[in-house]
VEXDRENBA-585711 format. One record per residue (C-alpha): residue number from 1; residue in one letter; x, y, z. Coordinates in Angstrom, 1 decimal. Each point is the difference from the previous one (the first is absolute). Layout:
residues N
+-----+----+--------+--------+--------+
:   i : aa :      X :      Y :      Z :
+-----+----+--------+--------+--------+
: NUM :  A :      X :      Y :      Z :
...
+-----+----+--------+--------+--------+
***
This chain:
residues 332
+-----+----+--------+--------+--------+
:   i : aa :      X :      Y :      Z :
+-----+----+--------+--------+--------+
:   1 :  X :  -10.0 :   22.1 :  -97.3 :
:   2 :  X :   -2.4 :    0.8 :    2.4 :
:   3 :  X :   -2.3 :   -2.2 :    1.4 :
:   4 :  X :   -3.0 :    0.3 :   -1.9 :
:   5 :  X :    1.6 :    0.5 :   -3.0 :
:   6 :  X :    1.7 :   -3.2 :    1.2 :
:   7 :  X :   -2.9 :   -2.0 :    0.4 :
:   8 :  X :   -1.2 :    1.0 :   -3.4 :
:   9 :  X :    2.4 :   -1.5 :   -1.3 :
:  10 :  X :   -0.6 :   -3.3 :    1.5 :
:  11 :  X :   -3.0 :   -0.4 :   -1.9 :
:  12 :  X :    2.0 :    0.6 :   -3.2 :
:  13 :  X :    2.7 :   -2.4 :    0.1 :
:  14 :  X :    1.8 :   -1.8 :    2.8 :
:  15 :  X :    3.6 :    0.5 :    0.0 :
:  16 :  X :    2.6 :   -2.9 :    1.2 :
:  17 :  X :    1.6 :    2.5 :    2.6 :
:  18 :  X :   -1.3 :    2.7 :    2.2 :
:  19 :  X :    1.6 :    2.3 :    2.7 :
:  20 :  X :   -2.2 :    1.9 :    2.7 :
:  21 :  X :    1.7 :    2.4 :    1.3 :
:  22 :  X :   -0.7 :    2.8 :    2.4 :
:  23 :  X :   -1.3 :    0.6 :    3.6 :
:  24 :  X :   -4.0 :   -0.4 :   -0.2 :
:  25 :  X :   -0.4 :   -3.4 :    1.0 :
:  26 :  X :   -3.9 :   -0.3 :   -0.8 :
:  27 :  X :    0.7 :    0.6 :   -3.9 :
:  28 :  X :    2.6 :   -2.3 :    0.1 :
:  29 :  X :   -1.8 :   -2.9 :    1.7 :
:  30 :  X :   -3.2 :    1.0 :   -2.8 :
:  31 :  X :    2.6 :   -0.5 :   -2.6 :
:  32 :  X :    1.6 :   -2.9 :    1.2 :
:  33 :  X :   -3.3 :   -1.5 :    0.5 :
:  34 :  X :   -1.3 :    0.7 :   -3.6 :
:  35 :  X :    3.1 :   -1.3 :   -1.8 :
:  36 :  X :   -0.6 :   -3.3 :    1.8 :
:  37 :  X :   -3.7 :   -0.2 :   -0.9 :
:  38 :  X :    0.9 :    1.0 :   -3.7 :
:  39 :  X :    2.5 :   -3.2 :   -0.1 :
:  40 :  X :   -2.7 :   -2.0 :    1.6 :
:  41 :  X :    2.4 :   -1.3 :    2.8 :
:  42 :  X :   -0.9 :   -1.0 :    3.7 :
:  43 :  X :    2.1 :    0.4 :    2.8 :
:  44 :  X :    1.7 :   -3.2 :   -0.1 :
:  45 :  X :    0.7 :    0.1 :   -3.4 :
:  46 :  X :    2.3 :    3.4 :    0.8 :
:  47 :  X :    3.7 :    0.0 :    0.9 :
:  48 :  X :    0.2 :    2.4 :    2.7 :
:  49 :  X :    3.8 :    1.3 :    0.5 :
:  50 :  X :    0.6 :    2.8 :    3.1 :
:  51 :  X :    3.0 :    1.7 :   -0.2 :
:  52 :  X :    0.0 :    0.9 :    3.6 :
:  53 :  X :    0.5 :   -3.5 :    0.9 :
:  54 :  X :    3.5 :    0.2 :   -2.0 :
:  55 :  X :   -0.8 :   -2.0 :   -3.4 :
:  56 :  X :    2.8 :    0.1 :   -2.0 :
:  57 :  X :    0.2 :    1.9 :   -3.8 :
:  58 :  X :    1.1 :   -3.7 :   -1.0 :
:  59 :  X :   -3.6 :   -1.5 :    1.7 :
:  60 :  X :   -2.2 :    2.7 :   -1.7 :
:  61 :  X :    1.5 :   -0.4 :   -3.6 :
:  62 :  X :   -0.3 :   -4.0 :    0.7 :
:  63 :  X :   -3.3 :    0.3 :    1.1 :
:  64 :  X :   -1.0 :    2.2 :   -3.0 :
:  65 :  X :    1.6 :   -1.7 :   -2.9 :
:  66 :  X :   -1.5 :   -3.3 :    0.8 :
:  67 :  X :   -2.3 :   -1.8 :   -2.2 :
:  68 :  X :   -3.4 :   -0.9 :    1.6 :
:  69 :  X :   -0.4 :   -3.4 :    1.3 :
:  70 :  X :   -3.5 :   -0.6 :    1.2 :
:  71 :  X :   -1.7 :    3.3 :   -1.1 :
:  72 :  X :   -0.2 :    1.6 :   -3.7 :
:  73 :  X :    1.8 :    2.8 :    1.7 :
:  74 :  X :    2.8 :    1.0 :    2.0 :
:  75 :  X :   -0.9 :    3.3 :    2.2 :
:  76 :  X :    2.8 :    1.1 :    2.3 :
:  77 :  X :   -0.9 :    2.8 :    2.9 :
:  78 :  X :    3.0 :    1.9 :    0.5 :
:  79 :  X :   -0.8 :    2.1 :    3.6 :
:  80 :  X :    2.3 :    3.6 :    1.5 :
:  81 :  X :    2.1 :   -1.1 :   -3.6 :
:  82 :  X :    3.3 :    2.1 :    1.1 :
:  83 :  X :    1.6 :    0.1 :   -3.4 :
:  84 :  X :   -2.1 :    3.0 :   -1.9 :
:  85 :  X :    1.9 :    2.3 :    3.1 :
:  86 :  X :    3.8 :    0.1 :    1.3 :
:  87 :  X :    2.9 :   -2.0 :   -1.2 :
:  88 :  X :   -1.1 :   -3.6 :   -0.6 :
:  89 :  X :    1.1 :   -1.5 :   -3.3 :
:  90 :  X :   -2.6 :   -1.4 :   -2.0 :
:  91 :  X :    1.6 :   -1.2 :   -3.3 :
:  92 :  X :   -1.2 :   -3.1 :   -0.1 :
:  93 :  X :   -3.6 :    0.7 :    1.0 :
:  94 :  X :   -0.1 :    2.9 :   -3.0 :
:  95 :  X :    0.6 :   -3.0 :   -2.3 :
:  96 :  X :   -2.4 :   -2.4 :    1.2 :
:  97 :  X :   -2.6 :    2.7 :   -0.3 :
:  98 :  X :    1.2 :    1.2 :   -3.9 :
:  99 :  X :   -0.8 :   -3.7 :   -0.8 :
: 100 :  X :   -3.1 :   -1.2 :    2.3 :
: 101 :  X :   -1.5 :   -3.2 :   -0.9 :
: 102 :  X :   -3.2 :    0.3 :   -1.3 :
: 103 :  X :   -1.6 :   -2.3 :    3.0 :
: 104 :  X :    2.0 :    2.4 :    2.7 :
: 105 :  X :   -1.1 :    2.9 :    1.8 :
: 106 :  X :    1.4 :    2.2 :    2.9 :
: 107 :  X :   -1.5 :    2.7 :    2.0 :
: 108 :  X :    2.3 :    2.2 :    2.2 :
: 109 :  X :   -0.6 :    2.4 :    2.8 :
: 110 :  X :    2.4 :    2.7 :    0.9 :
: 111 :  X :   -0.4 :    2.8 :    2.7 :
: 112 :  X :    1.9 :    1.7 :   -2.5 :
: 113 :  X :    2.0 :    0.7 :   -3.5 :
: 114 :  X :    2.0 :    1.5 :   -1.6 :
: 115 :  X :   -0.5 :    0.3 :   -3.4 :
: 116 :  X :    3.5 :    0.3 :   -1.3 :
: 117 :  X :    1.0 :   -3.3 :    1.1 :
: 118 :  X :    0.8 :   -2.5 :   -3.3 :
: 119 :  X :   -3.1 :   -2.6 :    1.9 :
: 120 :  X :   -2.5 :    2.9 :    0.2 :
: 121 :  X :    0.6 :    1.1 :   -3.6 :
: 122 :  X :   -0.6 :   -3.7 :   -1.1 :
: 123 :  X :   -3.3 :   -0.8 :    1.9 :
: 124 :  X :   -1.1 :    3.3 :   -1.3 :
: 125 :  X :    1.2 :   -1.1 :   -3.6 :
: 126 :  X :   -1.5 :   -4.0 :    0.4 :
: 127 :  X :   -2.7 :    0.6 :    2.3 :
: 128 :  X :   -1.8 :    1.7 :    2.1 :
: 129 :  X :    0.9 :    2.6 :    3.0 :
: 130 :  X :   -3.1 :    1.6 :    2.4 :
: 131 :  X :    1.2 :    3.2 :    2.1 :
: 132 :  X :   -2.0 :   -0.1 :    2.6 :
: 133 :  X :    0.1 :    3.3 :    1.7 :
: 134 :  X :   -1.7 :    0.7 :    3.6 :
: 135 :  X :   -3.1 :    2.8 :   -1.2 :
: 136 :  X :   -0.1 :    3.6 :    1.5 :
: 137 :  X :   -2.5 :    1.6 :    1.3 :
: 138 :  X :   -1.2 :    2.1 :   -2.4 :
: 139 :  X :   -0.2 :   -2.9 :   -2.3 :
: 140 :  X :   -2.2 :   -1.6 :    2.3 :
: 141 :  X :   -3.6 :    1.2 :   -1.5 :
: 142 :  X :    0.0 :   -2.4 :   -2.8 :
: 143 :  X :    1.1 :   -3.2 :    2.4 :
: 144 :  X :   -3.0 :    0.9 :    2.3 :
: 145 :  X :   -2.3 :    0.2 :   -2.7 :
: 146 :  X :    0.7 :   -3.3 :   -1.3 :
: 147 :  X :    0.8 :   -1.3 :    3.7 :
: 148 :  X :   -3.7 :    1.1 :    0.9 :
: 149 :  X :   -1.6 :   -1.5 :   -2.9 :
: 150 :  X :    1.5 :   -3.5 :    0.3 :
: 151 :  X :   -1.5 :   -0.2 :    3.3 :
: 152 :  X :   -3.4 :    1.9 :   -1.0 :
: 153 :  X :    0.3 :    2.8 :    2.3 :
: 154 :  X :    0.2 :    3.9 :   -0.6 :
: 155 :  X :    1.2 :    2.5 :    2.2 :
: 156 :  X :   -1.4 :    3.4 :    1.1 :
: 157 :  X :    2.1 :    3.1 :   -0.4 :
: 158 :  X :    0.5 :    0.5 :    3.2 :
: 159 :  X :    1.3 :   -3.5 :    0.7 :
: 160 :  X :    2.1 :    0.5 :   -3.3 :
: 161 :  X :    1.3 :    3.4 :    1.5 :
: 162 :  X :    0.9 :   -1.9 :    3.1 :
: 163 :  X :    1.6 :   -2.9 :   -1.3 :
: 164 :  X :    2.1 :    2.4 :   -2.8 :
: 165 :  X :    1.6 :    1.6 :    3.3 :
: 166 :  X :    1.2 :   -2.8 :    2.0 :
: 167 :  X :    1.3 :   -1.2 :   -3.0 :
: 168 :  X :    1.6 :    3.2 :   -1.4 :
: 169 :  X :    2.4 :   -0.2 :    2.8 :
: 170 :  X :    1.7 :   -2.9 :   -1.4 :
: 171 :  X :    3.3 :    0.4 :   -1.9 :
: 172 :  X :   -1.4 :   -3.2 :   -1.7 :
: 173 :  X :   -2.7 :   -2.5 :    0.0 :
: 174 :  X :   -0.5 :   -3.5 :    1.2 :
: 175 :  X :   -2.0 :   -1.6 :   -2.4 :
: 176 :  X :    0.2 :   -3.2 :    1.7 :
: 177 :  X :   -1.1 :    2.0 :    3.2 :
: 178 :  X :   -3.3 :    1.6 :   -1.6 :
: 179 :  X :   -1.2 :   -3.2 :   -1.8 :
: 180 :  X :    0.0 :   -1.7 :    3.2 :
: 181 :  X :   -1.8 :    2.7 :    1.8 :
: 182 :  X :   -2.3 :    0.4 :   -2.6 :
: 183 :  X :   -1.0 :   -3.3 :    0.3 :
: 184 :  X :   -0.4 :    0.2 :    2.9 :
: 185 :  X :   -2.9 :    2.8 :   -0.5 :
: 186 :  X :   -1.2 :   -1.9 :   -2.5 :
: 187 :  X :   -0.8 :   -2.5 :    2.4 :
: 188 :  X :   -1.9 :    2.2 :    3.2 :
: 189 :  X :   -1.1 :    3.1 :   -1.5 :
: 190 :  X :   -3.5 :   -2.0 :   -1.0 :
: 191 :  X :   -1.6 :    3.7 :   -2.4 :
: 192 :  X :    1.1 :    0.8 :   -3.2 :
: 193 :  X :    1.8 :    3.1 :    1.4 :
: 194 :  X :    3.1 :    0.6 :    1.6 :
: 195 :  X :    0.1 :    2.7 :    2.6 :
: 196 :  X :    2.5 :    1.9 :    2.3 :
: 197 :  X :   -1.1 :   -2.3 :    2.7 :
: 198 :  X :    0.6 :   -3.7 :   -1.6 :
: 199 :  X :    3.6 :    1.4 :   -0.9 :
: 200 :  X :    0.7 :    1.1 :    3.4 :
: 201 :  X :   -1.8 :   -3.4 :    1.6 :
: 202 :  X :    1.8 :   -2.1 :   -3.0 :
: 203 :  X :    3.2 :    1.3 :   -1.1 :
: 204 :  X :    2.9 :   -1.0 :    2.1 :
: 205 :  X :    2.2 :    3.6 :    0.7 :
: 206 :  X :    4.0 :   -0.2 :   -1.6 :
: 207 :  X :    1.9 :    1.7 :    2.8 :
: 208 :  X :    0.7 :    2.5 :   -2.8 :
: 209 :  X :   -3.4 :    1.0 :   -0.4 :
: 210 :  X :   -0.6 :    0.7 :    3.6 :
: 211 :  X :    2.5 :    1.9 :    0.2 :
: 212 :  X :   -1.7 :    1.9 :   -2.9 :
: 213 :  X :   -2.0 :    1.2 :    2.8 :
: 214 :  X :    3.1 :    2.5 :    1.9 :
: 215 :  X :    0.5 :    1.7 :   -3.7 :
: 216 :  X :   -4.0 :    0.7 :   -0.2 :
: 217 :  X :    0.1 :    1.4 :    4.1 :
: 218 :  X :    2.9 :    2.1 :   -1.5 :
: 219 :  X :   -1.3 :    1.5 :   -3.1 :
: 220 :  X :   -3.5 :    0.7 :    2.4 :
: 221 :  X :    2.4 :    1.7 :    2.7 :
: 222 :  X :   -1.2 :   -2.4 :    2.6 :
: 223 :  X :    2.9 :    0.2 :    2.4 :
: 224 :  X :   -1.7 :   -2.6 :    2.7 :
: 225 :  X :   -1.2 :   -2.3 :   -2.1 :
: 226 :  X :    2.9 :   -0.5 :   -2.1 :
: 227 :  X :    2.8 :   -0.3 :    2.9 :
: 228 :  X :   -3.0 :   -2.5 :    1.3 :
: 229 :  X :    0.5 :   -2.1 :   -3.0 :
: 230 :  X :    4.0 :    0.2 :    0.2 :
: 231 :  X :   -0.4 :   -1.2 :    3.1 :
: 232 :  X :   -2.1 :   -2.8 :   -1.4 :
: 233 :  X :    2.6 :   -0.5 :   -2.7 :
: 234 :  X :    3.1 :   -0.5 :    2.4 :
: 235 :  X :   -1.8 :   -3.0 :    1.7 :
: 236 :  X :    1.5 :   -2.0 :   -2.8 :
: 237 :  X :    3.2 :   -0.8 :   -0.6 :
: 238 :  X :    1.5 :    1.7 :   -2.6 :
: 239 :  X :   -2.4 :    2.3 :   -0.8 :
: 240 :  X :    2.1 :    2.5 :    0.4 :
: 241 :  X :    1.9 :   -0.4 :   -3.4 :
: 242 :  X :   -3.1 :   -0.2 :   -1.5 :
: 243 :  X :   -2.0 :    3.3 :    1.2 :
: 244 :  X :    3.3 :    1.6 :   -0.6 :
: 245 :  X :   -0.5 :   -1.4 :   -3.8 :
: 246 :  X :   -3.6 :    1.0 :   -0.3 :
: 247 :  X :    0.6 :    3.2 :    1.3 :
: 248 :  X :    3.3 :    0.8 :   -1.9 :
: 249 :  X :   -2.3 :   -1.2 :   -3.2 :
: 250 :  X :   -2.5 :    2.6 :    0.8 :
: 251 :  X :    2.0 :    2.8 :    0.4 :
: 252 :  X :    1.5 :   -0.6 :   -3.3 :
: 253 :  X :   -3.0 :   -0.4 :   -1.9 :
: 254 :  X :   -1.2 :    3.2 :    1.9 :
: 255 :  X :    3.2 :    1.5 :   -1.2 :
: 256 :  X :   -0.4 :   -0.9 :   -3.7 :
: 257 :  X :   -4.0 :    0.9 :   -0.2 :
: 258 :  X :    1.6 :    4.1 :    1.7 :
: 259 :  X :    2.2 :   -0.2 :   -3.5 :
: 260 :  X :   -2.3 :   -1.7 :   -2.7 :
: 261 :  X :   -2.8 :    2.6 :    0.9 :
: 262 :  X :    2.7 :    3.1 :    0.4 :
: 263 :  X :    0.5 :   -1.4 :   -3.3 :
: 264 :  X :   -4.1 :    0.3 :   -1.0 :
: 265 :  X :   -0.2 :   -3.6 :   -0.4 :
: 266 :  X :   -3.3 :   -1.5 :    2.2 :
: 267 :  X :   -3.1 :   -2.2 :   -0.8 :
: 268 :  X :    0.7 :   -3.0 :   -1.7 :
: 269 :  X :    3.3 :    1.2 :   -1.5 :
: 270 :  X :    1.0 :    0.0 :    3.7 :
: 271 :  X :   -0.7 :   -3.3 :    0.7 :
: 272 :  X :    1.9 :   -1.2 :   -2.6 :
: 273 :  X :    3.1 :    1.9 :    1.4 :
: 274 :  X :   -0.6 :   -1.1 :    3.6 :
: 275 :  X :   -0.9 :   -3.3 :   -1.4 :
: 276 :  X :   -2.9 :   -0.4 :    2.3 :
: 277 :  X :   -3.7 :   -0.9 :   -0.6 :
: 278 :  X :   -1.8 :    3.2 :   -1.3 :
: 279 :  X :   -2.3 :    0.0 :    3.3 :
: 280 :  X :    2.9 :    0.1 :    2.5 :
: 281 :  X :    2.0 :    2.6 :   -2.2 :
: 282 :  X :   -3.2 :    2.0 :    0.0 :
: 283 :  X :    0.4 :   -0.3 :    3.9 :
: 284 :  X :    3.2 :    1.0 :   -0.4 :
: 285 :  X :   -0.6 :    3.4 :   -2.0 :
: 286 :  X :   -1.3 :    0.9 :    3.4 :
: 287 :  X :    2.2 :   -1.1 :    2.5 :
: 288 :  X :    3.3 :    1.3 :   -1.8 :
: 289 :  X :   -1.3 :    3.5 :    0.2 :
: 290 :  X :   -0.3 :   -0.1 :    4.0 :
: 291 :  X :    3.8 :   -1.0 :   -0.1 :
: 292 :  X :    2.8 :    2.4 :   -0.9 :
: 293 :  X :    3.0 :   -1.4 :   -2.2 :
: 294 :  X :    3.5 :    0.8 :    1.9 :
: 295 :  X :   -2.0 :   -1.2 :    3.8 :
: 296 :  X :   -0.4 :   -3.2 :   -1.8 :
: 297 :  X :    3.5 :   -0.4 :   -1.4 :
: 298 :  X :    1.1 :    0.6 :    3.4 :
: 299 :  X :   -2.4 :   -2.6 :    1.7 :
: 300 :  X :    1.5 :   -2.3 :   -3.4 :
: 301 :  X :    3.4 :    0.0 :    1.8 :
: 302 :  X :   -1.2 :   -0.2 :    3.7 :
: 303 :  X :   -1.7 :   -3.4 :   -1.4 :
: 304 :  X :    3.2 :   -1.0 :   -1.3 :
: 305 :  X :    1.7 :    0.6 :    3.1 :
: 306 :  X :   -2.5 :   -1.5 :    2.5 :
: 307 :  X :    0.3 :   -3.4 :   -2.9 :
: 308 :  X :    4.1 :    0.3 :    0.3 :
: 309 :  X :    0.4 :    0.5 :    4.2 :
: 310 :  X :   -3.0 :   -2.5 :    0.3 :
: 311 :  X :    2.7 :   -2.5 :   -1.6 :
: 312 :  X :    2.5 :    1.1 :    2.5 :
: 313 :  X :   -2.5 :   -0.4 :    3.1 :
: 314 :  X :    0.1 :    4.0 :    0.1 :
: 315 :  X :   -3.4 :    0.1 :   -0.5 :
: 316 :  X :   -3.6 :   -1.0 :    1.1 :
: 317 :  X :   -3.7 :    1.0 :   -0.3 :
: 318 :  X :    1.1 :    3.3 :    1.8 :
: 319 :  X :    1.5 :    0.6 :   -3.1 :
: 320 :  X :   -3.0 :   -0.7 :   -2.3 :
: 321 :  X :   -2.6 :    1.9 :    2.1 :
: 322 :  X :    2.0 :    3.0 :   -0.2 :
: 323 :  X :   -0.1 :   -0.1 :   -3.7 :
: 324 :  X :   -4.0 :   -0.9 :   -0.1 :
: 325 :  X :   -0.8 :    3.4 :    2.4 :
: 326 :  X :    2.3 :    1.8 :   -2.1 :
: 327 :  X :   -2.2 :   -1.1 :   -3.3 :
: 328 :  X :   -3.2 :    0.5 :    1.7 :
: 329 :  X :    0.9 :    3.4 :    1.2 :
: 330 :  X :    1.4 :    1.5 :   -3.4 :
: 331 :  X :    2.0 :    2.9 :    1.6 :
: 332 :  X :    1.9 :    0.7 :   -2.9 :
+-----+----+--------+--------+--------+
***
């Protein structure tokens, strides 16, 4: 389920046990958080288990099939649960959670699951299970919207358009990341309106999203300015593997916009395809056609190389600036 469908259904009908599962640790502390106001528990009232500290299967099934003592209820946190992933045997858990007190509840959280496992099928059968997948960026409109209104702010387009591309560079989102910078805005951008300057003053830069800048010195053909921010780059350790990533990212998506619009698919039907926010595949309309197909295959395996010898201390930022001129130049 995802997690507002997921938090819909809180305010239905508590279950006795619930399993949040995924990688996007904001909408599983929001859950988490929920469940325990809807059981009307405190802190102290909560047993909190962390697998990572090497409880047994024997202490979490103990601590969940107990009867409640002091409090009408018995709430077991079950943290990093390894079970719902790999080979652990869970036999005995399965049971206690097919016949759950009525006084008992448990909340897990899993990095991960797999939903053929016997334990997954039977929290999803007696309970409860929140997938909690990061966001991508061109799903990000409708979390700004409703990011911006909870702290009574809007946004001009520009801003918008600016924000949109530093984003659009991430394979996938830190939620956790952007509610915390947001906040942050929220607290020492004093208008109503958000602009290109508060964002640049406010947001703190992922090392992905400066990097963002080389692939926008590229697509301009700005040879100096894009070795300059290589250059930049390589300061930090292992950057390299990273710039290599963005770059190798690029070139594929550049790659795969050539064949959807051989193919006469553009507009909105190519961001869909690229799977890109419509603005940035707009962008990208215009930057594919500057490129020609087979020079970017070739730079596609040059990338792969400079990633492999890099590995083997065969390779350094020689290697990479070679590749950016050769980008920026386009002699195809």
């Amino acid at each position: 389920m995802n997690f507002k469908d997921f938090m819909k259904s809180l305010d239905i009908q508590l279950k006795h046990v619930y399993l949040l599962s995924g990688e996007e640790t904001s909408y599983i502390d929001k859950a988490r958080e929920k469940i325990f106001e809807k059981l009307q528990v405190g802190k102290n009232e909560i047993t909190t288990l962390n697998c990572n500290e090497k409880i047994s299967l024997a202490e979490i099934v103990s601590a969940i099939d107990s009867a409640p003592f002091f409090n009408p209820k018995n709430v077991v946190y079950v943290k990093n649960a390894p079970f719902f992933s790999g080979d652990t045997k869970s036999e005995r858990l399965e049971k206690t959670l097919s016949n759950m007190l009525s006084t008992n509840f448990v909340i897990f959280t899993a990095k991960s699951a797999d939903k053929r496992r016997k334990i997954y099928k039977t929290v999803a059968k007696v309970g409860e299970i929140l997938e909690a997948e990061p966001i991508k960026p061109w799903e990000i409109d409708k979390w700004l919207n409703e990011k911006l209104n909870s702290i009574k702010k809007n946004m001009n387009l520009d801003a918008r358009n600016y924000f949109v591309e530093r984003i659009s560079i991430l394979p996938e989102i830190s939620l956790q990341y952007l509610e915390n910078e947001f906040e942050k805005i929220s607290l020492n951008v004093k208008g109503k309106e958000i602009t290109v300057t508060d964002l640049q003053r406010n947001l703190l830069e992922m090392p992905e999203t400066s990097t963002f800048a080389i692939v926008d010195a590229i697509d301009a053909k700005k040879i100096k300015l894009a070795i300059q921010i290589l250059q930049n780059q390589m300061r930090t350790p292992g950057n390299f593997v990273l710039v290599i990533t963005v770059l190798s990212r690029h070139v594929r998506q550049l790659l795969l916009a050539r064949y959807f619009l051989k193919n006469k698919i553009s507009g909105d039907a190519l961001a869909k395809k690229l799977e890109m926010h419509p603005f940035i595949a707009k962008k990208f309309e215009k930057t594919a056609a500057t490129y020609n197909s087979k020079f970017l295959e070739e730079i596609f395996t040059e990338l792969a190389d400079a990633d492999f010898n890099f590995k083997i201390g065969r390779a350094g930022v020689e290697t990479l600036e070679r590749i950016v001129i050769k980008l920026c130049q386009r002699n195809f």
